[in-house]
N, C-alpha and C positions, 0 to 999 in steps of 0.2 A: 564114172559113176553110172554108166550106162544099165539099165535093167534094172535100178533102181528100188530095193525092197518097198513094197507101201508099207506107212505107219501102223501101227496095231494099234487101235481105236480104243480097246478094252484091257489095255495093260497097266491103265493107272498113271502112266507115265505121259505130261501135259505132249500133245503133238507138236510144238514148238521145240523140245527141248529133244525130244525123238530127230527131228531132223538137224538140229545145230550137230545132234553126237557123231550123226551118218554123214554130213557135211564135214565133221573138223575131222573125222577117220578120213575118207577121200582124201582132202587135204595133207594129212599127213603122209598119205599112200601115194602124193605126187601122181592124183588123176588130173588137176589140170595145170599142169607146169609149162606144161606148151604155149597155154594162153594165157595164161599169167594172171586169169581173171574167173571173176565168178560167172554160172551162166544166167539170164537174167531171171528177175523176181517168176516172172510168168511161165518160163520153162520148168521152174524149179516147183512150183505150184501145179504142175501138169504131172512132172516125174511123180509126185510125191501122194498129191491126188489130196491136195490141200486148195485154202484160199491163200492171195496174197500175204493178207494180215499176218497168218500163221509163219510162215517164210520169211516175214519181215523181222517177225519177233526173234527166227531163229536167227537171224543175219546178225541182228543187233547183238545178240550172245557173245556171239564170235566176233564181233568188232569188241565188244568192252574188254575181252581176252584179247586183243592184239594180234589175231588171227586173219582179219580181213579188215580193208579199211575201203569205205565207200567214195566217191570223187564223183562229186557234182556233174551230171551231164557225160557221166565217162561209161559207170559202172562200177563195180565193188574190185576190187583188186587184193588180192591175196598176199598179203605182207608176212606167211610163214617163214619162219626161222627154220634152219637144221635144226634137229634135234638133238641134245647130247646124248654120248652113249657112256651109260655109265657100267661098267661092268662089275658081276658077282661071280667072286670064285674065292680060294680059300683064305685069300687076304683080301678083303675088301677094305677098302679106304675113301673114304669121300674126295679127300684133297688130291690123291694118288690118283683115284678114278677119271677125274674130272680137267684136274691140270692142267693137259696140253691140249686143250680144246677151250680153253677158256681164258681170261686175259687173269682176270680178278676176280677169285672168290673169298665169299667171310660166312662166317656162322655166327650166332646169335644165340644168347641164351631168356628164351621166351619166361621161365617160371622153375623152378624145383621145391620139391617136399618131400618129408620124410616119410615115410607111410606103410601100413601093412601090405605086404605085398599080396594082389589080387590073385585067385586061385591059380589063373593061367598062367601070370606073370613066377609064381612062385615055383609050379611044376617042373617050366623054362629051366629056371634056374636051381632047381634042388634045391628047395628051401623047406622050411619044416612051416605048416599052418600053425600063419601068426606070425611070422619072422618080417623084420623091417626092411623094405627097399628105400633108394634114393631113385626119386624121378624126377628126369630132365626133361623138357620141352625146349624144343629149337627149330629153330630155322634156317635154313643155308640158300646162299644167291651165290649166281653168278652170272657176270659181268651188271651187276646192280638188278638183276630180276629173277625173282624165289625162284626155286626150282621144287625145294621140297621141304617137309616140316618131318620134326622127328619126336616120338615120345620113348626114352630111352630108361629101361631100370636098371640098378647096379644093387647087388647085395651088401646093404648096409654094414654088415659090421665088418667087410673089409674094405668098403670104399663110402666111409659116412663124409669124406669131404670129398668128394668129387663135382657136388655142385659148385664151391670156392674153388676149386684149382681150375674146372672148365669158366667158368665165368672169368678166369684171366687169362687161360690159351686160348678158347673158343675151339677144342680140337680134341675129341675123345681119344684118340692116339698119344696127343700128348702128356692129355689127363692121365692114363692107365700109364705112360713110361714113369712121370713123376710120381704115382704112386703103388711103385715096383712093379709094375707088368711091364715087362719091356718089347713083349710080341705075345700078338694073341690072332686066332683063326676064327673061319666060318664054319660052327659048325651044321647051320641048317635056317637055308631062306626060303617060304612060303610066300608065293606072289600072285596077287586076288587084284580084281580093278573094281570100283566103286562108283559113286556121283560124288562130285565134292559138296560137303554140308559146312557150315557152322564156323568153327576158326582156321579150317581148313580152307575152304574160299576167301576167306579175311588175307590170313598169312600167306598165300599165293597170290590173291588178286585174280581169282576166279569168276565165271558168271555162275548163275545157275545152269545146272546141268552137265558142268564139266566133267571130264572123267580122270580119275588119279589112279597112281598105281601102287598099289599096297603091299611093303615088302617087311614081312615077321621075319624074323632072324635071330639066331640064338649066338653068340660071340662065346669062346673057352680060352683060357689060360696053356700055356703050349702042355700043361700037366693034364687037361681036357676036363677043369674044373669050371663050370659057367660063371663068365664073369659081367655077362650084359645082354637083355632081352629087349632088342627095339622094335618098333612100328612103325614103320618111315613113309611119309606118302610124298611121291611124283608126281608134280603135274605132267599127265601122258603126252601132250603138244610139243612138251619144252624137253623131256629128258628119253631114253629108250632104255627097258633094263636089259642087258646081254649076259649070260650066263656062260661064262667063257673054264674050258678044262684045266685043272689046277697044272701046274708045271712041272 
């Protein structure tokens, strides 16, 4: 982290949460793997062109995300995880994705409704303004810690029970095989990064200021009729998205 950008003063954004973001990126970029530790409160206060306090706050971020953990009399120690890689290509799969890097994963079905589907949501999928989606909210862990939350739509009047049939696979793949899709592709992921807000830091277990990575994707029937518009977000610490060439 050497050369250190200084904070931007005037960007709206609190300066605690500016350095927790430039701290957990390093972190992730394995600048300090060597030492296996943070550098202390006072250096970091210097790079940054802050006070203590400010550095403390940001510290404390990333320890309540399980990113560093402080030890009495020692210093803070960086308790990062690898990251999973989860790859996008023309068959994406969660369970497929993730699998062999992972002992135990589950999915969870946070909430669904039935509901008009929103102009975006509707365009996704060719739908006529006015027409009914089914929307999923989820969550998926692995080896017992979130990785990401999903909001998923499917066009209602061919898949009005997709909430009952996922709510007992907990597995979009398996939902669309039980209700005649037996294979379906990618056919276009959009990927933005954010701050985490609201029930997205809830259902991660996020501090404020984390950063998630947000992947829009449109799903087709192998006939290249859209059959699912999701929003998925990553927490950026815990997973990496790789966009790998179809086969």
């Amino acid at each position: 982290m050497a050369g250190a950008k200084m904070v931007e003063r005037q960007s709206g954004v609190a300066l605690w949460r500016q350095i927790a973001d430039r701290m957990r990126l390093a972190i992730n970029n394995g600048d300090f793997d060597e030492a296996g530790m943070m550098p202390p409160e006072m250096a970091l206060a210097s790079r940054f062109g802050v006070n203590r306090h400010t550095v403390r706050s940001a510290m404390a971020a990333l320890a309540e995300e399980g990113i560093v953990r402080p030890i009495q009399g020692v210093g803070t120690r960086i308790e990062r995880r690898d990251r999973l890689r989860f790859p996008i290509s023309r068959r994406t799969r969660f369970s497929q994705g993730l699998g062999d890097q992972t002992r135990d994963l589950e999915g969870k079905l946070l909430g669904s409704a039935t509901e008009v589907a929103p102009a975006l949501v509707a365009e996704a999928l060719g739908l006529a303004t006015g027409s009914l989606c089914v929307r999923l909210e989820t969550v998926n862990s692995a080896d017992k810690r979130p990785v990401s939350c999903g909001t998923h739509y499917f066009p209602a009047d061919r898949f009005e029970e997709i909430a009952a049939v996922f709510g007992r696979t907990l597995s979009i793949t398996a939902s669309f095989r039980e209700l005649g899709v037996a294979d379906y592709v990618r056919r276009s992921t959009e990927i933005s990064a954010v701050h985490a807000e609201g029930d997205d830091m809830r259902h991660l277990k996020l501090s404020p200021g984390a950063i998630i990575l947000v992947a829009a994707a449109v799903n087709t029937d192998l006939d290249g009729r859209p059959i699912q518009f999701s929003r998925t977000r990553f927490a950026a610490d815990r997973v990496k998205l790789t966009v790998e060439p179809d086969a």
